[in-house]
C-alpha positions, -999 to +999 in steps of 0.1 A: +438-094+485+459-090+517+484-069+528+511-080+549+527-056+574+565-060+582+573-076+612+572-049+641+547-024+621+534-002+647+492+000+659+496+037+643+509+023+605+486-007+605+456+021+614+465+045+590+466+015+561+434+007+571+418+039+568+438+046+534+417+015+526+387+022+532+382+058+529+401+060+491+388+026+478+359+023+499+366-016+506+360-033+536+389-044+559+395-077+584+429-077+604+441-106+615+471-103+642+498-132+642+521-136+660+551-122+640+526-102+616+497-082+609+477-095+580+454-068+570+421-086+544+407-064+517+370-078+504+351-061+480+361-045+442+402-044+444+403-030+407+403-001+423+436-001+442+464+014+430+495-009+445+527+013+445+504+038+471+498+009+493+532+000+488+551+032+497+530+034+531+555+028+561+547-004+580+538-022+543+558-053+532+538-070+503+504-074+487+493-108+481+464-117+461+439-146+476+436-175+450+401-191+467+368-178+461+363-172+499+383-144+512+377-149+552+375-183+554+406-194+537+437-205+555+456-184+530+440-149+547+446-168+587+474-198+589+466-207+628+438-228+632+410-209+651+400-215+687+373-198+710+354-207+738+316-222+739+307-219+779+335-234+802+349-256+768+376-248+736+361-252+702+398-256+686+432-267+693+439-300+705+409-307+725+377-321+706+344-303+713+313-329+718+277-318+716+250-345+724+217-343+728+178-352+711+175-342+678+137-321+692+131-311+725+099-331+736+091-326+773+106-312+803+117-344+818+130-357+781+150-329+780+165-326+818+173-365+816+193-366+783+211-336+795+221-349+827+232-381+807+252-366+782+273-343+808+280-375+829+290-394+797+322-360+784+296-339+765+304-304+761+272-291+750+237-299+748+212-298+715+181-296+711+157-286+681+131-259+693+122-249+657+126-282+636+122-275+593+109-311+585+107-320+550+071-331+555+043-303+569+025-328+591+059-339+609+063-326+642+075-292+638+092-283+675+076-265+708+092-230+692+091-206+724+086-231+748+114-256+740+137-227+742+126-221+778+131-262+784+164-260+768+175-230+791+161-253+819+187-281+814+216-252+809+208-237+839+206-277+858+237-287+844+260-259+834+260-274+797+257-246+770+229-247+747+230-252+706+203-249+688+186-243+653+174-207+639+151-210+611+149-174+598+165-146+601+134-128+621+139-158+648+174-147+655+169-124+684+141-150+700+167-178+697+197-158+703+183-146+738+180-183+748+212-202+730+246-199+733+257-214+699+233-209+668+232-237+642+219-234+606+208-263+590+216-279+557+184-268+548+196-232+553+229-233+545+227-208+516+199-187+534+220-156+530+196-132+551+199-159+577+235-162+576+242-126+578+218-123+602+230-150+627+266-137+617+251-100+634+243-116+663+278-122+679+272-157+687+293-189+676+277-204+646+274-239+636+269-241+595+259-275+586+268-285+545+237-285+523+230-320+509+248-312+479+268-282+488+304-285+472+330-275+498+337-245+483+297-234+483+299-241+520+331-225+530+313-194+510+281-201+530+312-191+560+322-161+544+288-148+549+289-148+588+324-139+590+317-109+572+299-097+596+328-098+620+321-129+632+343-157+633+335-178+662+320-204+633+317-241+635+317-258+599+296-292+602+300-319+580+264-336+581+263-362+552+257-354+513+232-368+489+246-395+465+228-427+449+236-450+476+201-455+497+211-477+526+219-449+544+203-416+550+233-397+535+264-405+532+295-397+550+320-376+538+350-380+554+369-363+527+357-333+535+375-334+571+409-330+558+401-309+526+380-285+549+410-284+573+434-279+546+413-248+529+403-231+559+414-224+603+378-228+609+370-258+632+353-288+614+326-308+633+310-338+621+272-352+625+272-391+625+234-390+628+228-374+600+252-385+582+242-425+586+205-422+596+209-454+616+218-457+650+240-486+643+264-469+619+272-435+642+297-446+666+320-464+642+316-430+615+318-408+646+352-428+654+365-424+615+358-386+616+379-382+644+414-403+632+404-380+603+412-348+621+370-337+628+376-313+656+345-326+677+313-346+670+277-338+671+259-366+679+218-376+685+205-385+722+178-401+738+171-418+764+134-434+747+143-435+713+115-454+704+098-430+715+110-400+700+086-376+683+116-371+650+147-393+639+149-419+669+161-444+645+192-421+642+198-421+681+222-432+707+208-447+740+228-424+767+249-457+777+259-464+737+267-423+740+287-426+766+306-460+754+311-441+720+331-408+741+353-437+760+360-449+722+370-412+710+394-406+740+413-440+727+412-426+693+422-388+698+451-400+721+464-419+691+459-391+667+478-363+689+442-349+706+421-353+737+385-347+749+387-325+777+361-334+806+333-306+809+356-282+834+383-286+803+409-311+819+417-338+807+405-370+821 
């Protein structure tokens, strides 16, 4: 349920609603300030309110129930689409937000070359697996500690802020003290001590869709970091599992404008995953975006032949950087633009 304050409700009324709230109902509150209105979100057991109290408060206009599962996360509780900042770049708005970078972190000089290479080519951020869930055991598993130091390495070189996978929620201060963006994983995506935990940690979040995650499953998977009070979250669309084989996953693109229909929170999308093949990422990566993705995440090496997980799903940096010429053609057309790193347009 929400409740909607008139327009030009005083700090004072919107307070004392708030504590009338939560001190005789004992639910939990999220306010949401537009700019006409307040919007104040009531979570938890709403049997218990008794409307015509709520209604006779000064400052009170309506109460409006919220038809979605998801409370936080729906469009219906926040109208504007969200923006926040990740380093020196907008996650939001019109600008895209382009993260690039090896799917693990290998060696010092793997690491400080692709990240050079992915800032000259428009990235915005770098990734970089330090902890890597594999489906087998005897696949490489990441450097843990020391490819977090490696990754804040090639921050520090190249100003480019740092995402990266958490694993568990015991891992989130250890990653947390090195990254600037937290991902969790399809793998993960209904780890709920994880989410809440990574949700604690103040950080942005990117929330990749399980494999066969519905989209209201992951926008629920959402509602789980933002009620911790945090709602710098990325939703990822990563590829689900269907019958078709000749690709890793497959792509849905559907979920771009559904996801930006239900919800303000800021939809990314992972060609790599999503295709498994090198070949197929640029032209996906160029689909998501005319369908309204708000950035890309997108595999990089410079030796992917070499690569110690998922090279076959990896741009060469030159391919990388021909693919971000190919999404400034495509976001101009579409009403968007990739700012360069310092967030000007090119």
């Amino acid at each position: 349920m929400m409740i909607i304050m008139r327009h030009g409700a005083t700090p004072t009324q919107v307070q004392k609603v708030i504590q009338r709230v939560e001190e005789t109902y004992g639910l939990q509150t999220h306010v949401s300030q537009g700019k006409e209105r307040t919007v104040i979100g009531l979570v938890g057991d709403i049997r218990r309110i008794i409307p015509d109290q709520l209604l006779r408060m000064e400052g009170v206009e309506r109460l409006m129930p919220i038809s979605r599962p998801y409370k936080l996360a729906s469009r219906e509780f926040i109208p504007q689409d969200a923006s926040f900042t990740i380093g020196s770049a907008t996650v939001g708005g019109d600008g895209l937000f382009i993260i690039a970078g090896p799917c693990s972190v290998e060696s010092r000089s793997q690491m400080l070359e692709t990240a050079h290479a992915v800032k000259e080519a428009g990235a915005h951020a770098l990734r970089g697996g330090a902890f890597k869930p594999r489906t087998s055991p005897y696949s490489f598993q990441g450097l843990g500690e020391k490819g977090l130091e490696l990754l804040a390495e090639a921050r520090e070189a190249t100003g480019l802020p740092v995402v990266t996978e958490v694993m568990s929620p015991d891992l989130v201060p250890l990653v947390a003290s090195y990254a600037d963006v937290l991902q969790i994983g399809a793998r993960n995506m209904q780890n709920f001590a994880l989410l809440t935990a990574a949700g604690k940690s103040g950080l942005p979040i990117l929330l990749k869709r399980g494999p066969s995650a519905t989209l209201d499953e992951f926008l629920l998977a959402a509602e789980y970091i933002l009620s911790q009070g945090n709602r710098k979250v990325m939703l990822c669309e990563r590829g689900i599992r269907t019958f078709e084989t000749s690709t890793r996953n497959t792509t849905d693109i559907n979920a771009i404008p559904v996801l930006k229909s239900h919800t303000y929170l800021p939809v990314i999308l992972d060609p790599s995953h999503s295709t498994g093949h090198w070949e197929y990422v640029s032209a996906v990566a160029r689909a998501g975006i005319a369908a309204g993705a708000d950035g890309l995440i997108v595999e990089v090496h410079p030796h992917p032949e070499e690569a110690l997980s998922d090279g076959q799903q990896s741009l060469k940096p030159q391919r990388f950087a021909t693919l971000v010429k190919q999404v400034q053609q495509i976001a101009a057309a579409v009403g968007r633009r990739v700012p360069d790193f310092a967030g000007v347009t090119p």
